[in-house]
C-alpha positions as CSV (number, residue, x, y, z in Angstrom):
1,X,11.4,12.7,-27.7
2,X,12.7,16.2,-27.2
3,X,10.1,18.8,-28.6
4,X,12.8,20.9,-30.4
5,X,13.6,17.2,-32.3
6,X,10.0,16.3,-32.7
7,X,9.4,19.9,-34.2
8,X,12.3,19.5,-36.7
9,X,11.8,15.9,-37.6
10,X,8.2,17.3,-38.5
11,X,9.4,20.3,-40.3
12,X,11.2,17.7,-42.8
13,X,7.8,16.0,-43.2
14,X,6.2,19.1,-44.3
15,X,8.8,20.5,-46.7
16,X,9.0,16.9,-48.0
17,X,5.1,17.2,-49.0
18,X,5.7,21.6,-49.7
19,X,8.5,20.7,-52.4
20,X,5.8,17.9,-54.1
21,X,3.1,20.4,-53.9
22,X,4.9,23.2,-55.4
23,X,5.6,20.7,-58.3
24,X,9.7,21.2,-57.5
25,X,10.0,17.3,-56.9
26,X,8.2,14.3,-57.9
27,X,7.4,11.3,-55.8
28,X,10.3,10.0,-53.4
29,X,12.9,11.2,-55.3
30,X,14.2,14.2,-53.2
31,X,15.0,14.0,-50.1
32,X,15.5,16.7,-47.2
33,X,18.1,17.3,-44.0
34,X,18.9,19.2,-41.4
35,X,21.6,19.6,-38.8
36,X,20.8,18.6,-35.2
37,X,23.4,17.8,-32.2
38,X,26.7,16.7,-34.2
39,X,25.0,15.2,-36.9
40,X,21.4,15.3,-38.7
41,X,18.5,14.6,-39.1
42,X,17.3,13.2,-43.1
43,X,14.3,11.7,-44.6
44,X,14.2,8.1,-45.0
45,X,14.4,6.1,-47.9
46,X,11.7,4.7,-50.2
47,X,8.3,6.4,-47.8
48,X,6.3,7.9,-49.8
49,X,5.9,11.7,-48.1
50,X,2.4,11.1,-47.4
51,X,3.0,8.2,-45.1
52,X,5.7,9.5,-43.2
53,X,5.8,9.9,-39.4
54,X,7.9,12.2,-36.9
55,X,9.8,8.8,-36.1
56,X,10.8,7.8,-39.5
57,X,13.4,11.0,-40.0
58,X,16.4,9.2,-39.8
59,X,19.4,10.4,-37.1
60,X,22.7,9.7,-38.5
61,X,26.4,11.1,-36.3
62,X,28.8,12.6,-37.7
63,X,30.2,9.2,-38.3
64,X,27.3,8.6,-40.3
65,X,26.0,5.9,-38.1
66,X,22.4,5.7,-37.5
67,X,20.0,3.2,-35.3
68,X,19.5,-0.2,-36.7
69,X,16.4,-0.9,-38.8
70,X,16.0,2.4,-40.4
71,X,17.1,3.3,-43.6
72,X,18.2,7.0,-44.4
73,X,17.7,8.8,-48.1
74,X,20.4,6.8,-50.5
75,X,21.7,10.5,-50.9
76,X,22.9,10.5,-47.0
77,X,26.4,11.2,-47.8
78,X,25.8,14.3,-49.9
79,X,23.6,16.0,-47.5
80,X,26.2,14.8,-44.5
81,X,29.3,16.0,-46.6
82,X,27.8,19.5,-47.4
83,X,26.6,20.2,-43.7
84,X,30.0,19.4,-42.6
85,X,32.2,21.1,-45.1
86,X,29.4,24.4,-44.1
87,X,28.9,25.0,-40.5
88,X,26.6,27.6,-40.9
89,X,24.7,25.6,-43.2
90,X,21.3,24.5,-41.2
91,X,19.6,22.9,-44.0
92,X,19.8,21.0,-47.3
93,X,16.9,20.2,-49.6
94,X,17.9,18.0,-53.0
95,X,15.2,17.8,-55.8
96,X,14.2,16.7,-59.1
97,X,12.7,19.8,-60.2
98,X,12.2,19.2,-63.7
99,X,13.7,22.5,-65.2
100,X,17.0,22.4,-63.5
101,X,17.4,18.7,-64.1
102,X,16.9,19.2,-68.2
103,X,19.9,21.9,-67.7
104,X,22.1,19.3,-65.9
105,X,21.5,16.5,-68.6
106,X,23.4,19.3,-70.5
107,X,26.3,20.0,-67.8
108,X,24.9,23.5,-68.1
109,X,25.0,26.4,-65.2
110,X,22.5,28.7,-64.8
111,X,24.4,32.1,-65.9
112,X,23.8,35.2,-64.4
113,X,20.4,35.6,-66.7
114,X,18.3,37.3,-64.1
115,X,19.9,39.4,-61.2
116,X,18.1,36.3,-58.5
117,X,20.8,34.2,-59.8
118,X,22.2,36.3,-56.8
119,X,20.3,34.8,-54.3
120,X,22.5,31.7,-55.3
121,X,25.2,33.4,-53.9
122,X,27.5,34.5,-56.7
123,X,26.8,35.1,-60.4
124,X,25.7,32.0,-61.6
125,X,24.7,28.3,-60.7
126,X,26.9,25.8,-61.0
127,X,26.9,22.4,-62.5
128,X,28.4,19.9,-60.2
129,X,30.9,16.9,-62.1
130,X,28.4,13.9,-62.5
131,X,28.8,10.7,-60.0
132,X,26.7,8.1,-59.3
133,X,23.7,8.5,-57.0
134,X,24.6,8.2,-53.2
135,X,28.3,8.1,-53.1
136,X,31.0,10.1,-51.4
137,X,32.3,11.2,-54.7
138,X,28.9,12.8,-55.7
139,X,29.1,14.5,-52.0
140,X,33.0,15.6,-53.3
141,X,31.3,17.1,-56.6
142,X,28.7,19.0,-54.6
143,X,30.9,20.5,-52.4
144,X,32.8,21.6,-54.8
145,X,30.3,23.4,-56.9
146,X,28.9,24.9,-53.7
147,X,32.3,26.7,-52.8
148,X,31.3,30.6,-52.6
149,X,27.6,29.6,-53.6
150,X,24.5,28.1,-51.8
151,X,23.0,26.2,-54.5
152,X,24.4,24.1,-57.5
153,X,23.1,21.3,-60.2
154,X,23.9,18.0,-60.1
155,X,25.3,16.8,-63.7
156,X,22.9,14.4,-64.6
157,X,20.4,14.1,-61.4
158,X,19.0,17.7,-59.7
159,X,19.6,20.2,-57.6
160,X,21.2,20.9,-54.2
161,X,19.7,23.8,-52.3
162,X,20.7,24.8,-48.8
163,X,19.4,27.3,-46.1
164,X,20.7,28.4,-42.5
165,X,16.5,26.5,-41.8
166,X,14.6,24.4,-44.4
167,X,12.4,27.6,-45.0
168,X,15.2,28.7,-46.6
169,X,16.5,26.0,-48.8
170,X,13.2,24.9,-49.7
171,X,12.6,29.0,-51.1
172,X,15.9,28.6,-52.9
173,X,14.9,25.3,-54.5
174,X,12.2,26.4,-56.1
175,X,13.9,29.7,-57.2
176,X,16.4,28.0,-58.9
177,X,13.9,26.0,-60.7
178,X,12.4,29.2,-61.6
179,X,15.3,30.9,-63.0
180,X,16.0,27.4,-64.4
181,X,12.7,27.5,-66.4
182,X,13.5,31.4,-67.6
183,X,16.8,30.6,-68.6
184,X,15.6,27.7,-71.0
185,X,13.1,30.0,-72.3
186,X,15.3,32.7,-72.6
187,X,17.4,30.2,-74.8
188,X,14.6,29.6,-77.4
189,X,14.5,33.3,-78.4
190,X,18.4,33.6,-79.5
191,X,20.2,33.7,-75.6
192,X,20.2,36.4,-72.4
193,X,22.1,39.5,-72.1
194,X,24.0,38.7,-69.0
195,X,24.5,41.0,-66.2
196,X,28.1,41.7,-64.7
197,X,29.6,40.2,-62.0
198,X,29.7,44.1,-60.3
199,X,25.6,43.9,-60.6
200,X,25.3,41.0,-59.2
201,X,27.6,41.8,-56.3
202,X,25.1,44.6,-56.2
203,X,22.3,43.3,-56.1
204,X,23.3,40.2,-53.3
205,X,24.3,43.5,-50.9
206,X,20.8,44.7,-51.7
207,X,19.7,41.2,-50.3
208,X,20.6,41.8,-47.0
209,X,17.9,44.0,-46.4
210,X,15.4,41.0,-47.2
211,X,17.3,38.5,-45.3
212,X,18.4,36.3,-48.2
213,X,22.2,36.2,-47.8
C-alpha cells in the first residue's frame, strides 16, 4: 500500500478513537472520511474503533463503488455528497456529540451566542431538514445547511463537521459541541445577547491569523 494511503487510512483510526476520548461521540456511531484520488477514504461500518486496522478504511470512487467484502459507514453518501459538492473540503467527521444532538431533537441552530460561532463559518450553525440515516436525501439536507458554512446539525441525529485535514474537522467537532453546551446553558438563565452579523464578519477575518478559515 502507498505510505501516503497507509498514513491517511491510519489518521481516520486515530480521530475515530480522538473523537471517543474527547467524549464528542459514543461507540460506533460517528464515523470519519477523507478525500483521496477521485474519491475517499471512510470508516467502516459496525468495528468498534478499538479494533480497527489500516485495511478496514473503506475506498469508495466517485461512483461510490467500493471493493467487494467491505462495508463502508451507513452514512457513505453524506460524507461522499459533501466532499463533492466542496472541493476544497479534505475532511469530514459526523458525531453524536451529545450537546449538539439535544439542540437538533429541537431543529434548533446554534445562533451567533459566542463570537466562535465564527469559526463555523458565518453567524450561526445551522440545522439541516431531517432524513433518514444514510440516504441521498440526508446528503441533499447537509449540503444544503453547509452552503457558506463548514459545519451544521443534523435534525434529529448529530453533527457534520468538515476541515481542509481531519485535524481540522475533528477541532471543529468538538467546538461546536462546546458552543452547543454554552448555548443550552445560556438558555437556562433567560437567553444570549447575540452578536451582529458585522462582529462576526469581524471576528472570522481575525481568524485568518490563526489559520481557522
Amino acid at each position: 500500500m502507498d505510505p501516503t494511503e497507509l498514513s491517511l487510512r491510519q489518521s481516520i483510526i486515530d480521530t475515530c478513537l480522538r473523537m471517543n476520548r474527547e467524549g464528542i461521540n459514543q461507540g460506533t456511531s460517528g464515523n470519519v472520511s477523507a478525500r483521496w484520488g477521485d474519491g475517499m477514504l471512510i470508516s467502516p461500518s459496525g468495528i468498534p474503533y478499538e479494533e480497527l486496522e489500516p485495511g478496514d478504511i473503506v475506498f469508495l470512487d466517485a461512483g461510490g463503488e467500493h471493493p467487494a467484502g467491505q462495508r463502508p459507514s451507513s452514512e457513505w453518501r453524506l460524507h461522499l455528497g459533501i466532499l463533492q459538492a466542496r472541493p476544497r473540503i479534505g475532511a469530514v467527521v459526523h458525531t453524536h456529540s451529545v450537546h449538539a444532538t439535544a439542540l437538533s431533537m429541537r431543529g434548533m441552530e446554534i445562533p451567533a451566542a459566542h463570537y466562535m460561532v465564527a469559526a463555523g463559518g458565518g453567524p450561526n450553525i445551522r440545522c439541516a431538514r431531517y432524513a433518514t440515516f444514510g440516504t441521498a436525501e440526508l446528503s441533499e439536507h447537509a449540503i444544503e445547511a453547509l452552503e457558506g458554512r463548514s459545519a451544521c446539525l443534523l435534525a434529529n441525529h448529530g453533527v457534520v463537521a468538515t476541515g481542509t485535514d481531519l485535524r481540522r474537522a475533528l477541532w471543529l467537532a468538538g467546538e461546536i459541541e462546546v458552543l452547543a453546551r454554552q448555548y443550552i446553558l445560556s438558555l437556562m438563565l433567560g437567553g444570549p445577547d447575540l452578536l451582529s452579523e458585522a462582529e462576526i464578519e469581524r471576528v472570522r477575518e481575525g481568524f485568518r491569523d490563526y489559520g481557522l478559515r
